[in-house]
C-alpha positions as a Markdown table, in Angstrom:
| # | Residue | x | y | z |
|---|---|---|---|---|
| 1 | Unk | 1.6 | 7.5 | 8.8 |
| 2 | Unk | 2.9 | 6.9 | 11.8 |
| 3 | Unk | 4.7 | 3.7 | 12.3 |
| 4 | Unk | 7.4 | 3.7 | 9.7 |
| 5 | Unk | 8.7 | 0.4 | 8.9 |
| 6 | Unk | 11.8 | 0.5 | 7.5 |
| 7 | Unk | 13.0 | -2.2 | 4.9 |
| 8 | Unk | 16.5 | -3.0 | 3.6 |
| 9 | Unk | 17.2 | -3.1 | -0.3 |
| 10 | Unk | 17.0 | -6.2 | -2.1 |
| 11 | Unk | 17.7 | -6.4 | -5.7 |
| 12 | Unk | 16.6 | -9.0 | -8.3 |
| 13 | Unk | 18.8 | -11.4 | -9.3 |
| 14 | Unk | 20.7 | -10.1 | -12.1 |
| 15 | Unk | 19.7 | -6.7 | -11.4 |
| 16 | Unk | 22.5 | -4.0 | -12.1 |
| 17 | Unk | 21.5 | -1.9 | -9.5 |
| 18 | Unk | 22.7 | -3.1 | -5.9 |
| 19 | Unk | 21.9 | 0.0 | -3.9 |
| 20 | Unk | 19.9 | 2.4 | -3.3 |
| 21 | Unk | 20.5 | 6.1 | -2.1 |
| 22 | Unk | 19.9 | 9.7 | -2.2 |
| 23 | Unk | 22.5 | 11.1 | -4.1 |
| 24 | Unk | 23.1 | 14.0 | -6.7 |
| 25 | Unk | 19.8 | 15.3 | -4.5 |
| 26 | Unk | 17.4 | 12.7 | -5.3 |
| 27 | Unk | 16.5 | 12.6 | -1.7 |
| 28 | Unk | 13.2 | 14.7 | -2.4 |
| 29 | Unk | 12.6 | 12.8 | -5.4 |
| 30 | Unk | 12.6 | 9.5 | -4.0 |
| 31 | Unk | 10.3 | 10.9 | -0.7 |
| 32 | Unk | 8.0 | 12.1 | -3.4 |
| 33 | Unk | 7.7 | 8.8 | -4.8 |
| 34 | Unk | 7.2 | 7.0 | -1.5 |
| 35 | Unk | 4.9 | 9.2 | -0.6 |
| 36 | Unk | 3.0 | 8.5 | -3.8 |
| 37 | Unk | 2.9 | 4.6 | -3.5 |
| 38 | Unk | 2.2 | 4.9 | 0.0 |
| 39 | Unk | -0.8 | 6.9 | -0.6 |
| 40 | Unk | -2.5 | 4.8 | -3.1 |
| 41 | Unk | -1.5 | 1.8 | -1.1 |
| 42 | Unk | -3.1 | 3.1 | 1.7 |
| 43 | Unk | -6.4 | 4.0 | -0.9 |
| 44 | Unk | -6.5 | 0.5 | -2.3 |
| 45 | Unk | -6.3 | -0.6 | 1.9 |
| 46 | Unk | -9.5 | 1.5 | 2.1 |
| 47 | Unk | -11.1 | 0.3 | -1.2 |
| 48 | Unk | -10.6 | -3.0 | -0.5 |
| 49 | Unk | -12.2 | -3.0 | 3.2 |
| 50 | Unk | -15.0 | -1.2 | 2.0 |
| 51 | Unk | -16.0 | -3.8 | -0.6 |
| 52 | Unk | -15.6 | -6.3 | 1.7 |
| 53 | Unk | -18.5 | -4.8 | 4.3 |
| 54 | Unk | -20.2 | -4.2 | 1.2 |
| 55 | Unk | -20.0 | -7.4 | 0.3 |
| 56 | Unk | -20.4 | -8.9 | 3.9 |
| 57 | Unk | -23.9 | -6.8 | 3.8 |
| 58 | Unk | -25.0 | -8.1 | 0.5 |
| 59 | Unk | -24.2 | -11.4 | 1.6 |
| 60 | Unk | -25.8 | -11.4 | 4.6 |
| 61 | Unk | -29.0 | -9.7 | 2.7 |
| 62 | Unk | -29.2 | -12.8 | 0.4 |
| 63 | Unk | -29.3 | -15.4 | 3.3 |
| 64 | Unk | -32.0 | -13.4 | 5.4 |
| 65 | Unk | -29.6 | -12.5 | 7.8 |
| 66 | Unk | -29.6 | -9.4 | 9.9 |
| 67 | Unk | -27.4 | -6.6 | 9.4 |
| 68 | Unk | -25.9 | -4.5 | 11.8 |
């Protein structure tokens, strides 16, 4: 990943938790975790264009179009 976007806290209304930070060394802990959602985001990104071409060639199969 290279462009990181970076993204202010927001918590939920009547949420007790207003902040969020690496203290008491959670600062690996919470980079593991990022890295874990951000890796299965990126494998549901992959999944979900890949059905889509699949989809696009069955599609296109059904209709007698030609695929590319």
């Amino acid at each position: 990943f290279t462009n990181l976007v970076q993204y202010q806290f927001e918590p939920c209304l009547g949420d007790t938790c207003n902040k969020l930070t690496s203290d008491h060394n959670a600062g690996p802990d919470l980079e593991k975790e990022a890295r874990k959602w951000s890796t299965r985001v990126a494998k549901e990104t992959r999944s979900i264009r890949d059905y889509y071409r699949q989809m696009t060639v069955v599609q296109s199969i059904k209709t007698g179009d030609r695929v590319s």
